[in-house]
N, C-alpha and C positions, 0 to 999 in steps of 0.2 A: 056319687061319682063325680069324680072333676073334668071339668073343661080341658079340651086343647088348648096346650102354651105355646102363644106365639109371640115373635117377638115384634117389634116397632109397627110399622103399620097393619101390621094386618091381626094386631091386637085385640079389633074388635070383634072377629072372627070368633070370639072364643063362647058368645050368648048364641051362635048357631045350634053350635052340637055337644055333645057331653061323650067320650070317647070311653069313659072307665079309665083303664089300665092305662092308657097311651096318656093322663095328665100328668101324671107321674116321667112317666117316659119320655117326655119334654125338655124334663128338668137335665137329665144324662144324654139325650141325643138333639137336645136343640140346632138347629141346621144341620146338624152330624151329615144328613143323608146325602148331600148335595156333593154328589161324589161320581166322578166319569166310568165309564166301565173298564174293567181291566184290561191292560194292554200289553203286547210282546214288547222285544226285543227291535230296534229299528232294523230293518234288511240291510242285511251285511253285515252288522255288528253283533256282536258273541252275547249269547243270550245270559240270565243273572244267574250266578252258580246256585241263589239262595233264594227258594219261593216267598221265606216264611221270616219272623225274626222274635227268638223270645227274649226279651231283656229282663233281665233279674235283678233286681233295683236294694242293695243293700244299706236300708237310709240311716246316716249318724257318722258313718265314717268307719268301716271294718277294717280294722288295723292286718296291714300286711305281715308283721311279725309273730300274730297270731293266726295267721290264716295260711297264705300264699309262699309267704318270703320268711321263715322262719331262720335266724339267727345265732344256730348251738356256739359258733364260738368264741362271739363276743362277750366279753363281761355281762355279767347276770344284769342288773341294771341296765343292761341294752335287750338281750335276750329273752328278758322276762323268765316265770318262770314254769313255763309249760316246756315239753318237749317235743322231739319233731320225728317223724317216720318216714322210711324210703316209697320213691313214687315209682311206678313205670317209665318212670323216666331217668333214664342214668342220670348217677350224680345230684338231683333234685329230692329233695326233700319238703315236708308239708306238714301244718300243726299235728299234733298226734291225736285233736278228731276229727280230722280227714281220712277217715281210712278209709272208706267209704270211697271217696274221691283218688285217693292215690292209688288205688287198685284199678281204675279206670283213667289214669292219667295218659295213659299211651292213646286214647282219642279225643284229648283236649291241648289243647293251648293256653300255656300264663304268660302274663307279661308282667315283669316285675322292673318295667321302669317309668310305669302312667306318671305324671307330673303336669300339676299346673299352679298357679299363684294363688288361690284362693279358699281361705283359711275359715270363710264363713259358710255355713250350713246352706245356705240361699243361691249361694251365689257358684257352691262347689256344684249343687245339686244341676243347675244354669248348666252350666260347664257341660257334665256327663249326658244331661239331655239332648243338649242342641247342638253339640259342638263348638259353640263361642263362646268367648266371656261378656257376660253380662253389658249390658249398656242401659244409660238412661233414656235414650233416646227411643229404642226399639224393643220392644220381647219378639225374638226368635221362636218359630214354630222347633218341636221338638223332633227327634228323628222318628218316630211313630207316626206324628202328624204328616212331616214330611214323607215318608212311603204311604199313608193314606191317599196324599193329594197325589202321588207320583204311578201309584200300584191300582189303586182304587181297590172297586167291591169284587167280591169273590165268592161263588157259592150264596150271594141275598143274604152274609153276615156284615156286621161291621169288619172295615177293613183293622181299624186299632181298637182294643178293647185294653182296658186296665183293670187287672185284679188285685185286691176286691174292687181298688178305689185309685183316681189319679192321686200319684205323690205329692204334687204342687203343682203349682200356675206352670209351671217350669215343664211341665210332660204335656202340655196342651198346644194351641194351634196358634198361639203366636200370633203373629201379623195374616194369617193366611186365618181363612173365613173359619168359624168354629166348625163347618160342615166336617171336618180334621180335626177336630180334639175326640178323643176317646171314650168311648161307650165303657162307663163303668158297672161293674156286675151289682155294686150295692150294698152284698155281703158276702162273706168270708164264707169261701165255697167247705170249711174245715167247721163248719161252726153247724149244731145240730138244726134239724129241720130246712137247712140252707135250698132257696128260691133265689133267682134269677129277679127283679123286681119288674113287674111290667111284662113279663110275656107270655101271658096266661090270660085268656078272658075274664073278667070278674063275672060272679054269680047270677044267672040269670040273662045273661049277654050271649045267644048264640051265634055261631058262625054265619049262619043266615040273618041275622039281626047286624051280625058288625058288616057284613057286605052290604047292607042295604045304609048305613051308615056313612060308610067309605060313597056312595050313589052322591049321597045327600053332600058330603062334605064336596065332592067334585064339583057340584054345580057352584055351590058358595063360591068357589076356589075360582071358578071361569066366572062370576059375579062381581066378583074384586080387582081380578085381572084387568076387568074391562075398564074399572075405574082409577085404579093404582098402576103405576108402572115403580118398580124399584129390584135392586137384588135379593130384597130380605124378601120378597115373594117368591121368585124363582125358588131361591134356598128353602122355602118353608115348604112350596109343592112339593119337592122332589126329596125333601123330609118325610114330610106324609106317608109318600108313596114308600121310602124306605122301610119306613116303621111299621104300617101295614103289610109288606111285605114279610119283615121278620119274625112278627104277631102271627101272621096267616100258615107261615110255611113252618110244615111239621119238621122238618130237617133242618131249618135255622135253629129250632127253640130248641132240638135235643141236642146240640152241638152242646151246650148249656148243662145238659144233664150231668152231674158226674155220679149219680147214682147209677145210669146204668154202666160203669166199671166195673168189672170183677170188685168183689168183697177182699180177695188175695192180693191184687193188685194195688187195691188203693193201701192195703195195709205197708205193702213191701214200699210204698213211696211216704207212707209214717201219716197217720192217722192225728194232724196237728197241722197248725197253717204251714209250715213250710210243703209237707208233705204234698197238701189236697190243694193247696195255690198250686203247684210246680203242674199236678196231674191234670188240674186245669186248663190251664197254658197246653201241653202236648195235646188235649181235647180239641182245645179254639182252631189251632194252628194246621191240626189234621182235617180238621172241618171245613177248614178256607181261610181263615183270618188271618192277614198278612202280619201283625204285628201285632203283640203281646207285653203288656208291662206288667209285672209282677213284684210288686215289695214284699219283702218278710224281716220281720222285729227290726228295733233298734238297735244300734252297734256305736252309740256316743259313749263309751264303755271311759269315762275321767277318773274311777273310782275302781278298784276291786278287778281290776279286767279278766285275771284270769279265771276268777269263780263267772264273771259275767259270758264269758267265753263257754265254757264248760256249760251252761245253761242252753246259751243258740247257738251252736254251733255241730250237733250234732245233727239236728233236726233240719239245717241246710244240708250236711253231708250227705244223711241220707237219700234225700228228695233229688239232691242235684245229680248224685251220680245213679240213682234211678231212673232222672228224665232221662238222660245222657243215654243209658242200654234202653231205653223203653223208645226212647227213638230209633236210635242203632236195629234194634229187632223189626220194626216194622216199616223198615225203609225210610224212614223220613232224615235221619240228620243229616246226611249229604245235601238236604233241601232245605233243612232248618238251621238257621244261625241262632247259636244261642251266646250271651253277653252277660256277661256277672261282673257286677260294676259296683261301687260305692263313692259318694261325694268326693273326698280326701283318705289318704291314710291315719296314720298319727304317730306321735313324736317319736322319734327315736330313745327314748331313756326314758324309765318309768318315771311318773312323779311319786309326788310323797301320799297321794292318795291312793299307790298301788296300781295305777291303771296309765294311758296316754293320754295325752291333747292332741286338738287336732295338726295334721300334716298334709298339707298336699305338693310336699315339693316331690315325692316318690312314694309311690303307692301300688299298690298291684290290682290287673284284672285278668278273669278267664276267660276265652271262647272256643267254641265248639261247633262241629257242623261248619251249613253252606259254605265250603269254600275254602275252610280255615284247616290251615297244617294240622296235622296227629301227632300227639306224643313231642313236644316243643315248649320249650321253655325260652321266652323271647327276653333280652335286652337284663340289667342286671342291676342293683341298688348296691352300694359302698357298703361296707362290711356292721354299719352300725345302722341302715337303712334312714339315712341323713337325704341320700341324693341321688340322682341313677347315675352308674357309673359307665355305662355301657346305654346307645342306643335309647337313649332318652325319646320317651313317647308323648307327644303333646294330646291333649283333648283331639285337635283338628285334623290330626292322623290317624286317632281312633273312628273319628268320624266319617271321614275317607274310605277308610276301610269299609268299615260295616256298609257302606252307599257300595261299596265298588261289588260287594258280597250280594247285595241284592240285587244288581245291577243298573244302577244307579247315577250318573253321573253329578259326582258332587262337585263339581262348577259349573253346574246349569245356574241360570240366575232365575229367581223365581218373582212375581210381582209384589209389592208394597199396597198396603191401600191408599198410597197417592202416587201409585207405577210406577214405584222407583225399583228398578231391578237388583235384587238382594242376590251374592251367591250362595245355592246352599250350605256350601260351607267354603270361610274365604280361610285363604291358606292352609299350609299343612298336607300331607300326600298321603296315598294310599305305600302301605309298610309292606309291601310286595314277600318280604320274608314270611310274614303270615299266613299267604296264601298257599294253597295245595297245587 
């Protein structure tokens, strides 16, 4: 068994007690827990349309003329050479394997004018997270982290969870204390025999044995106190207690379960990461968890793109507009914002490899649920998908938005760790057209 991992001073805590499972658990929820309890809406002001937030994280760059914003009548070398089918949505069309998705287009929103300057994977990714551009000086908490610090715990889950695994540095908690960066599942809930890492007693460890533990570890804890004073204690108590909490309680840990899904169910959202990630996320989110991050394959498709497409592209189809009615049926999307986002676009005209480079001067995303219009197709890219031509969307209005959907105010100034008041997000406005 290994020790509790703690961090800076109270490091040496760790020759007290031997936890099992929770050594492990350290490593993914280190300070995680240090988190306020959930809070309303202030009196008088209009409560969040959106309890919940899934972001669907397409990392490499999912080209919009393959996806979203498909191009029949440009020159083939603009166009590529897939073709496109009619959406629910007058007039809008979408690659032809979205079919799946364009039959359920009348409860989603595209936006096919996202746009921002950066062309590197690091730095796009920066972008879609937090809503700013990158800086040397600071790493911005990401919008997950931020609804962790802003929403807190719910139901004794984490408030943000990443499935399977955070993206990057760039989906984590930034300048704000790691107690906000996101509890990762470990493994790919799509992958056979798939556990939850850490939420299960190890062998031998009864529940009367780990309560008598948690005795032991408290005294230590009021022991240290007496002689430390610092925030990375506070943080590490109220970790503790967290962790203990989600170990202990039977309804945290089956939130987690996706075996108990219908067998039909999990088949009907595809039986493959995109599928059993997505079914996931609607799991976490009905359970309590404020915020969901979800990746599925790579999409840097430089080479080959359309046989690359044809490979992942159905297996989002499917899953997405499964979550999408698997919501819808059981009341949740009016309460769940969902976000299908990728770093950049890419290039307007094949190269000679067959495939795109990267583009982020116009790009497409979708959302759905809390908040967000039905059946809309927002803002519009030039005919060869160079530029937006119409209602150009910056990162910081994406970012607006989705705050404004959870209820949020995203010019609240949040603190630095040397209290320098940060906005959550500076410039840029909530797209009011968006909204329902």
């Amino acid at each position: 068994m290994r020790s509790l991992r703690c961090p800076g001073p109270v490091s040496n805590r760790r020759s007290f007690l031997q936890v099992g499972a929770l050594g492990t658990l350290g490593l993914t929820l280190d300070q995680f827990f240090r988190l306020r309890s959930a809070k309303g809406a202030e009196p008088g002001k209009k409560g969040p349309r959106a309890e919940s937030c899934i972001h669907i994280f397409l990392p490499g760059g999912m080209a919009q003329q393959e996806s979203f914003d498909p191009k029949p009548f440009s020159p083939v070398e603009y166009r590529g050479d897939m073709g496109s089918i009619p959406t629910k949505i007058e007039g809008v069309h979408f690659n032809e394997c979205l079919k799946n998705t364009a039959a359920i287009a009348d409860k989603i929103a595209v936006v096919r004018s996202m746009t921002h300057g950066e062309a590197a994977h690091e730095r796009g990714t920066h972008n879609m997270f937090t809503g700013y551009r990158p800086s040397p000086a600071i790493v911005f908490p990401s919008m997950g982290s931020v609804v962790s610090h802003e929403l807190g715990v719910r139901n004794n889950l984490p408030p943000y969870v990443a499935v399977p695994s955070m993206v990057a540095n760039f989906a984590g908690s930034g300048y704000l204390s790691s107690a906000y960066a996101p509890f990762a599942l470990g493994a790919d809930p799509a992958s056979g025999g798939f556990k939850v890492q850490d939420l299960t007693l190890p062998g031998g460890v009864t529940s009367e044995r780990f309560t008598t533990r948690k005795t032991m570890l408290d005294a230590v804890n009021e022991h240290f106190q007496s002689k430390e004073k610092s925030d990375n204690l506070d943080a590490m108590d109220t970790f503790y207690q967290r962790a203990y909490g989600l170990i202990s309680s039977e309804k945290a840990r089956a939130a987690f379960d996706i075996d108990a899904e219908p067998a039909k169910l999990r088949d009907e959202y595809g039986r493959n990461p995109a599928g059993q990630r997505f079914l996931m996320a609607r799991r976490l989110v009905e359970s309590g968890v404020r915020f969901v991050s979800v990746h599925y394959a790579g999409w840097d498709f430089h080479g080959q793109i359309t046989q690359s497409t044809r490979q992942h592209l159905p297996g989002f189809d499917q899953a997405f507009a499964r979550l999408v009615t698997d919501l819808d049926s059981r009341g949740l999307l009016d309460t769940t914002l969902i976000i299908v986002s990728s770093e950049f676009g890419r290039t307007p005209k094949i190269n000679p490899s067959a495939g795109r480079d990267h583009w982020p001067k116009v790009f497409s995303v979708a959302l759905a649920g809390g908040g967000i219009k039905k059946g809309l197709a927002y803002g519009k890219s030039d005919a060869t998908s160079s530029e937006p031509d119409e209602d150009a969307m910056t990162v910081e209005d994406l970012a607006h938005t989705v705050y404004d959907c959870l209820g949020i105010d995203a010019e609240k100034k949040l603190m630095s760790p040397g209290d320098r008041p940060i906005d959550i997000v500076r410039d840029g406005k909530t797209r009011k057209e968006l909204l329902a």
